[in-house]
N, C-alpha and C positions, 0 to 999 in steps of 0.2 A: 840333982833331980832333972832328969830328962823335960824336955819344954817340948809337949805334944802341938805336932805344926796343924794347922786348921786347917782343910781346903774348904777354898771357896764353895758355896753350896749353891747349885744353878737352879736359877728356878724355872719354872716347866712353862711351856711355851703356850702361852693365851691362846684359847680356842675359839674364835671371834664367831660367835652365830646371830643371824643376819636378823633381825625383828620382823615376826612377819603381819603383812598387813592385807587377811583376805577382805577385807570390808573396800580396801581399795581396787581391788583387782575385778570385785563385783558391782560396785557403781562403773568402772573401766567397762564394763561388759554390757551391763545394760545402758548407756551413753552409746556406745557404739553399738548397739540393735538397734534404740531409736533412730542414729543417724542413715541409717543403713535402711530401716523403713521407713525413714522419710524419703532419701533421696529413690528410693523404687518407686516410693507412690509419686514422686515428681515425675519420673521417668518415664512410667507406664500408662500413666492417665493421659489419655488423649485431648484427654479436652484442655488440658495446656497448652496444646499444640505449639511445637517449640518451632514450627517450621515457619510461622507465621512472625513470631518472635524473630528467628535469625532474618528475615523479610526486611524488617523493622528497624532493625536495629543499625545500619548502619542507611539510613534513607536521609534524603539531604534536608529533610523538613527536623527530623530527629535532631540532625547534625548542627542545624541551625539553632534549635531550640536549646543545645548543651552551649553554645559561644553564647546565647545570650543570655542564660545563668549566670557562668563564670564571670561574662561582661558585671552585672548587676553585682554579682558577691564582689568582684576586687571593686568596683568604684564606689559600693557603699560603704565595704568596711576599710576603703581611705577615707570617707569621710568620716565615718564613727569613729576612726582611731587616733586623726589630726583633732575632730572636736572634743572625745576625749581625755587629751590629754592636758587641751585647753581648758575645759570644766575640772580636772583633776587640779591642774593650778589653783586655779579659780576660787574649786572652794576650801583650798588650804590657804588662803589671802588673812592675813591677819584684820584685812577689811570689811567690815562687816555686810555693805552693800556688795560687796566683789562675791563674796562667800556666800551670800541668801540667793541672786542670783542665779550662779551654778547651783545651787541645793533646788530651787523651785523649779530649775529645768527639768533637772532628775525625776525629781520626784514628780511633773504631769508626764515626761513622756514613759517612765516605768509604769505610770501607773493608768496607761489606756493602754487597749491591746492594738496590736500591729494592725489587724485589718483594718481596724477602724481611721488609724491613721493614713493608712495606704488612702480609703477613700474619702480622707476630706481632703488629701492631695490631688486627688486626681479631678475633683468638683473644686476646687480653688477660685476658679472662673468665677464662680457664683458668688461671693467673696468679695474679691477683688478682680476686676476684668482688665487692669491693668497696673503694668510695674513700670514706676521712675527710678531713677538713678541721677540722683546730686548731693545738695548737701539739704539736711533737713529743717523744716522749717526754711525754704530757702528756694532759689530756681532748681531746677532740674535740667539734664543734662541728655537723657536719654529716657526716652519709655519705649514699653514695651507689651505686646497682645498677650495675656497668660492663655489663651486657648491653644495658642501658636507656639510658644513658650513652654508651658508647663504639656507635655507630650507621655502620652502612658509610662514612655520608659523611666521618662525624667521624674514624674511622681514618684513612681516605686520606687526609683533612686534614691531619694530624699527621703521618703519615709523610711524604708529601711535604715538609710546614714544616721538617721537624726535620731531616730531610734535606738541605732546601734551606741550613737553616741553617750548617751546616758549611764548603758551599764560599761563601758569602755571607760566612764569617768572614775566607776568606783571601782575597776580594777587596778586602774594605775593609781586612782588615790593610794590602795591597799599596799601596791608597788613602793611606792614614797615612804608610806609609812616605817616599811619593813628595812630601811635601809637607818643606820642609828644616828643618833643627832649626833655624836660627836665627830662625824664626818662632816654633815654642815659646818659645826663649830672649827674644825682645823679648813675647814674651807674659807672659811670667815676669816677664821685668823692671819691666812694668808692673801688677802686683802679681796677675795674673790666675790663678785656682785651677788646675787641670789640667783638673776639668769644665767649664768656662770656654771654654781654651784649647782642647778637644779641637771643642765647640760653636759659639766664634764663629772660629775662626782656623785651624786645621787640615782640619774636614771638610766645611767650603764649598769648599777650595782642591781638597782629595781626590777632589770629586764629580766631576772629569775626568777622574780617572781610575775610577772606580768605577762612574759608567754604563754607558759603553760592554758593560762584561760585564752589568753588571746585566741589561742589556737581552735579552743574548744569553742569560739564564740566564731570563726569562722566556718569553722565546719557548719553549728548552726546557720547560720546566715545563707551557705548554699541551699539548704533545704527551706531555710524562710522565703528563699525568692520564690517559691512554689506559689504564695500568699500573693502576687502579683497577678496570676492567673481570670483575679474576678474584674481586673479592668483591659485586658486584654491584651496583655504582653504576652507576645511568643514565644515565651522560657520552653523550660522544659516541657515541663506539668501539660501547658495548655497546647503545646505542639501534638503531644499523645492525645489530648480531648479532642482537638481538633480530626486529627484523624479518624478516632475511633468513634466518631458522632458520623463517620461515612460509612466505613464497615463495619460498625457494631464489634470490632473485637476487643470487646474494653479491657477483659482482662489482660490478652496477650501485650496493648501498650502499656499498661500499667506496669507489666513485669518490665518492657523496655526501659520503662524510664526510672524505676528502681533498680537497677541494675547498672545505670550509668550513673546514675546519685552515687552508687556505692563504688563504681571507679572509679571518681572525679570524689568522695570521700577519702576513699586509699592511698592518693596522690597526697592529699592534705595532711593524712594523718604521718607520711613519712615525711613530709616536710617540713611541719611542727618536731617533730623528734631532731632534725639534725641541729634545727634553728636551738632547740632546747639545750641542745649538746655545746652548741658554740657557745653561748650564753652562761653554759655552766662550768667554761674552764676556770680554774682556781676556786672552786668552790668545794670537790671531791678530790681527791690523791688521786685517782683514776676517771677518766672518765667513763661513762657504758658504751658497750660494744655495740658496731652498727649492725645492721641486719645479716650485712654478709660478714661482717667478721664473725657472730654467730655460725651461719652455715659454715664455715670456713672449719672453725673449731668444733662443729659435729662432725664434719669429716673427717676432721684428722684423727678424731678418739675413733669412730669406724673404722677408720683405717687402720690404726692401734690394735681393736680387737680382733680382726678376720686375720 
């Protein structure tokens, strides 16, 4: 009996049709109308007057007023992120006075609003009209005129730091937490102090989680310095008042000083992104692509296609 030989039987080649998605293509369409009649009616309306704006905007009173934002945001949020991560310690102390402590600081300074604090800094005088430095209960070594002393800039400084300091404690507590105890315990094990411990093995691991707000709580703090303006710091905010209480063109400074917010915003938000990147090696197989390697890799699939 003959043995009928089989051929293989080919199967037919998948006809891939592409899913189509007009609901996308149509909020595409109307997004890009709005954009397109907004940015006209920004364009066209004179009363914007952009001419005033470009005037403006690079004027050395302006120019002064951005250094002494930026001044104000790094020197408060080194003080909010050194106390911190002292109150972070603090109230993870197995000691109950060490622990109530940092919890009571939190919780008055979260729980008044910043202006309010700004100006009982800035009225301190009335207070106390002057600071010693020794030991307490004891001589003193040094005093000091808080009128002389506590200076509009140095207010806001502090109120913001101290301020900052609060939620800066319960981010890096969060930090602490998220890191797992059996890494204390082999830190332990291995005869390692708790300052130690908290130094090399806990708060390198913690910094992934502790960035990310960190970052978001700087960015706020540039726009909080605005909140300095009612005692009469030259920030930004009040460098534009100041001007435009001469030429009445309030709106045109308002766009200046929005406008540098948002490129001294830009500068911060790509600089939290790399800090996040560093922070996050050995945690992903990969890490994410930087901005230009992004463009990098749009060009070259553009260039693929054409």
């Amino acid at each position: 009996m003959a043995t009928e030989t089989l051929e293989p039987v080919r199967a037919e080649e998948i006809k891939a049709i592409p899913v189509r998605h007009p609901g996308r293509w149509v909020a595409t369409g109307i997004v890009l109308l709005l954009i397109v009649a907004l940015v006209n009616s920004m364009a066209t309306n004179r009363r914007f007057e952009w001419s005033i704006v470009g005037h403006w905007f690079f004027s050395r009173r302006i120019l002064d007023g951005v250094v002494v934002t930026l001044e104000l945001t790094a020197t408060s949020m080194a003080i909010g992120i050194a106390l911190g991560v002292l109150l972070a310690v603090m109230r993870l102390s197995p000691n109950p006075l060490v622990s109530g402590v940092s919890w009571f600081y939190i919780w008055l300074f979260r729980g008044t609003p910043v202006l309010v604090q700004i100006l009982l800094w800035y009225n301190i005088a009335a207070l106390y009209p002057r600071f010693s430095l020794g030991i307490p209960f004891g001589p003193s070594f040094a005093h000091f005129n808080a009128s002389s002393l506590i200076t509009p800039f140095v207010a806001g400084m502090l109120a913001l730091g101290l301020n900052e300091g609060a939620y800066m404690a319960e981010i890096v507590r969060a930090g602490i937490l998220s890191v797992p105890e059996g890494q204390t315990d082999a830190a332990q094990a291995l005869g390692m102090t708790r300052l130690q411990t908290l130094r090399r093995i806990v708060l390198p691991q913690a910094m992934r989680v502790i960035v990310p707000p960190t970052g978001n709580e700087t960015i706020s703090m540039l726009k909080t310095t605005s909140l300095v303006s009612v005692i009469a710091v030259t920030e930004l905010t009040y460098s534009a008042e100041l001007i435009y209480s001469v030429n009445y063109r309030t709106i045109q400074l308002l766009i200046v000083a929005s406008l540098w917010y948002l490129i001294v915003t830009t500068l911060l938000t790509f600089g939290q992104f790399y800090v996040e990147r560093y922070f996050g090696r050995g945690a992903a197989r990969e890490l994410p692509e930087t901005p230009l390697q992004r463009l990098r890799r749009g060009l070259a699939i553009r260039h693929e296609w054409s």
